[in-house]
Every structure is written in structure tokens, then in C-alpha cells.
Phi, psi and omega in degrees: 000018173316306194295355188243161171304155180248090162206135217246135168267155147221141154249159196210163172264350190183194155223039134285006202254201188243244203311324183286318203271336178290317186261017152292302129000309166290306202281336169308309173290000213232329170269322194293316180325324189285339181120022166275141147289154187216154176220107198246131151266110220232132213286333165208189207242064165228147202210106168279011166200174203256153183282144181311186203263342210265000194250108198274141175244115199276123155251161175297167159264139176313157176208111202280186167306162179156200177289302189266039195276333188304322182299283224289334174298312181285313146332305170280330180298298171285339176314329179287294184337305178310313180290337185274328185142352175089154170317335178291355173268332166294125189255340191247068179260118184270118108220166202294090173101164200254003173250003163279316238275319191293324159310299179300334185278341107015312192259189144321135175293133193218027184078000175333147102352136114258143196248128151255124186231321203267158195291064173272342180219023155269344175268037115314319180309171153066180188317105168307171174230156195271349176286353192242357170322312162296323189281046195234300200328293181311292195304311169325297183297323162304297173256078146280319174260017207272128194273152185215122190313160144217142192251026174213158163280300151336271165348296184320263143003274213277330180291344189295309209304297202287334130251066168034075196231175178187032164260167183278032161250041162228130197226107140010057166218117175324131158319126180260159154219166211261089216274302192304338188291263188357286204299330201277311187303308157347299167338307193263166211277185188191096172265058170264326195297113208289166174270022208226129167313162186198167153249193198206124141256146192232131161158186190230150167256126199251162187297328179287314172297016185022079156304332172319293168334294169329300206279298184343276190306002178279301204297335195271358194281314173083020179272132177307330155336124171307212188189112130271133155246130180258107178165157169306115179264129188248193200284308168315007230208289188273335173295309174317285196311333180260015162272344181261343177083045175229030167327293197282318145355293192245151175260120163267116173238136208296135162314121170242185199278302255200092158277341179315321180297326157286321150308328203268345187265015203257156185258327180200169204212093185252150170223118152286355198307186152248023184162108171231166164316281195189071188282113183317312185316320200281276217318300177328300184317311190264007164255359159231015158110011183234131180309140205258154139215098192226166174305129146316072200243167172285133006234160151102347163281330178306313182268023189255288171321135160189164166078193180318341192272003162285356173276357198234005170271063210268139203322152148293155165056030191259016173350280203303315183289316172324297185325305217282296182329304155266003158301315211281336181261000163285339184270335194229089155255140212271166199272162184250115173292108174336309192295005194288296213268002196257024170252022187246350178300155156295335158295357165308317211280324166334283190304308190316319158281307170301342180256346156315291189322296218290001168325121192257189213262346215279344188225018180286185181241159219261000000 
């Protein structure tokens, strides 16, 4: 892509979220080494943590709600684009998430990306049902024709399916990450990290991560081991633990910039969910060295796992086969081979991303 400017846009709705805005943030860092300018425009300025200094960050002006906000939304996006150089100066334009993704969709066609990472189509799979039609619909329109990132092969699979596409402008690529970055941060000290082994869940609770599951499946492993959860604990959550008597049992600790050193000091590392993306964490988790047990759900553990570690890979929405799991896995846990795990470097995601882009249009669909 010599030949082209090296600057990259992502629109995003924000920097409050978790996993999708860390791994923009990733893809961000991973072009400016190459020598892109990089750039996120983000739909309002609320943010739990500030974008690095190489990523310049553009807000939208407020707009309130209303009938026309998607236009008048879209309108200030594109206008910010223009002030910037216009799209055609962008060769790498992203964007992130679905309340961006209905803005950027607003506009003129202008070669966006749209990155799917979040579960927006499993209860699509398999037989529609007539209640989901409409929204089957919306999405149809929204991507159908669109070219689109996916962070899973599975994702990938339902998106084909559902909107009945076999062109090369849907593609795979893996979140990349920064293993040695990880490993170094693992390092450093926390003093939260309990003195007593634990295992450790991450995530905040949303209905999809089932905490419910979780604490079921804590209780029932009958393992001795604390239970951390690192993440915003909301009050049904914390109401839970003490209808299970597991007051003394779980540590709830605040989400932080730098969770590794409590993953890599973790005995295990469980994801309960029913449905996810690509879930970082388990990647994160075998790249400083702790073992995973998480539910199959869609998408991205079947394909995180592997090898012996697939023995820790249990039914969804399955509290007992969980239980069993992490008794079996404080005792016998299994090793993570670097090759398990190395399709996940970042160094991959460059070329992988640049030959997307230079993908040209002739067989996308009209």
C-alpha cells in the first residue's frame, strides 16, 4: 500500500465499553508501528479510559435525539471526515459496533469496513423464528452489501448464512494481540491480588456474561479456591451471592487499566457466557500462562481452545458440566503450547488487513 496515503480512520459510539474499544485500540497501535496516521471518531467523548497519544481523537458534536438524529449524526461525521481530508485519504476506514456502524451506513458509500465482533446474529441461526424477522431484516440492510470484517470463523459462518452471501468481501481476522506487551504487564505487582488461590472470572454483569451460571457452577465444583470476579458487579449479582451463602467465598474487584497480574496469579481463568464474539480474555488468559474453562457458545471459544485445552470446553448454559470443569481443572491443568495460541500475534493482522482493503469491488455484491 506504498502507493497509498498510510492513514487509517475507526468511528466508534464511544471509549466506555470494554473489549471492542481495547481491540480498536489494539489495531490502532499495530498501524502507527507501520508508519499510518491513525484516527477515531467517536459518536459522544464518554470514555473509561483515554485513547493513546498516537491515536488522535475526534468527538462528534451532540445532537439531541429525535427523528432525524441518524442523518444530522451522519452529516457531522461526515463533515468531521472532510476537515480531515476527506475519505479518500483514509485507505483504512473502520467502523466499530452498531450504533456507529447505523450512522457510518447514513452516509455516502465510501469504503468503510464494518467490524463484527459482538453477537447481534445468534438467535438468528438455525430455523428464523417470526418474531425476529423484523430485526433479521434491519440487519439485512444494514450489512448485507457491506464489506465486513469478522472476528471469528464461526461469526463469519452465520454471517454468510444469514445474509446468503459466498463473496470474498467477508472475511476473518482474528483480534490481534501484543503477547510480549501482555506478558510484561502480568509482571507487575497488584495489591488486590488475594492471598489465598482463586480462580478468576472478567467481565461486567451483563445478562450474557450469566453470572448466575457462574456462581451455580462455583458452587456446585465444590472447589476450595476463592472466586474472583473482576468487573463491574451490579447489585442482582451481588444479591445472588448471598442467597448461595458465597459472601465469604467471592471477592468482587473493580475493573482495572492493567487486569493481568490477577489473571497470570489465577489458578483458572472461567467465561460463562452464552454468546460472544471473539472473547479476548480466554486469549489474553493462555498468554500469560493460566488456563481457561469456558461454555461453548457462540462465537470464538471452540476456536481459542485447543489440543488438551478443549477438554475444559463444556456445553453452554451448562452449570454442572462447568462445575466438573473447574474442579478438574485446579487439579490437573492443562499446558498451553505457544502454537495453540500464535494465530492471535499481531503480527499476522497487518498483511491480513492491508490485503483486505486492496480487495477491489468487482464481484462484491450490488
Amino acid at each position: 500500500m506504498t502507493d497509498r496515503p498510510r492513514r487509517a480512520l475507526f468511528v466508534l459510539p464511544h471509549f466506555a465499553g470494554g473489549g471492542a474499544e481495547r481491540a480498536i485500540t489494539r489495531y490502532a497501535g499495530i498501524l502507527h508501528e507501520a508508519g499510518y496516521e491513525t484516527f477515531a471518531i467517536t459518536l459522544t467523548d464518554r470514555k473509561n479510559f483515554p485513547p493513546p497519544d498516537f491515536l488522535r481523537h475526534i468527538v462528534l458534536p451532540d445532537i439531541e435525539p429525535g427523528l432525524f438524529y441518524r442523518r444530522k449524526k451522519a452529516k457531522a461525521l461526515w463533515k468531521a471526515m472532510a476537515e480531515l481530508g476527506g475519505p479518500e485519504s483514509f485507505p483504512i476506514k473502520i467502523s466499530c459496533l452498531l450504533p456507529a456502524d447505523k450512522i457510518v451506513a447514513a452516509m455516502p458509500e465510501c469504503g468503510f469496513i464494518f467490524r463484527l465482533a459482538n453477537d447481534h446474529f445468534t438467535e438468528h441461526l438455525g430455523r428464523p423464528r417470526l418474531g425476529l424477522l423484523s430485526r433479521r431484516r434491519k440487519l439485512q440492510r444494514l450489512y448485507g452489501k457491506k464489506r465486513l470484517l469478522c472476528v471469528s470463523k464461526a461469526m463469519e459462518a452465520a454471517v454468510r448464512q444469514i445474509f446468503k452471501r459466498d463473496d470474498r468481501y467477508i472475511r476473518t481476522i482474528y483480534n490481534p494481540f501484543d503477547f510480549e506487551a501482555i506478558r510484561a504487564l502480568a509482571e507487575q505487582s497488584d495489591d488486590q491480588i488475594p492471598d489465598e488461590s482463586y480462580i478468576i472470572h472478567v467481565g461486567r454483569s451483563a445478562h450474557q456474561k450469566r453470572h448466575d451460571i457462574l456462581l451455580d457452577a462455583y458452587r456446585a465444583s465444590g472447589v476450595d479456591h476463592k472466586l474472583v470476579l473482576l468487573g463491574k458487579i451490579k447489585e442482582p449479582v451481588r444479591e445472588r451471592i448471598g442467597q448461595l451463602g458465597l459472601e465469604e467465598a467471592v471477592i468482587c474487584i473493580p475493573y482495572r487499566d492493567n487486569p493481568y497480574p490477577l489473571i497470570r496469579n489465577a489458578d483458572a481463568l472461567v467465561l460463562s457466557s452464552e454468546r460472544e464474539g471473539l472473547p479476548g480474555v480466554l486469549i489474553e488468559s493462555l498468554i500469560v500462562g493460566t488456563p481457561v474453562v469456558s461454555t461453548d457458545c457462540p462465537f470464538g471459544p471452540s476456536e481459542i481452545l485447543q489440543g488438551e485445552q478443549r477438554t475444559f470446553l463444556v456445553p453452554n448454559r451448562d452449570a454442572e458440566a462447568l462445575g466438573t470443569a473447574i474442579g478438574r481443572i485446579v487439579v490437573k491443568p492443562p499446558q498451553i503450547p505457544e502454537n495453540d495460541i500464535g494465530k492471535f500475534r499481531g503480527e499476522r493482522f497487518l498483511a491480513e488487513l492491508e490485503s483486505f482493503v486492496r480487495a477491489d469491488d468487482k464481484d462484491r455484491p450490488s
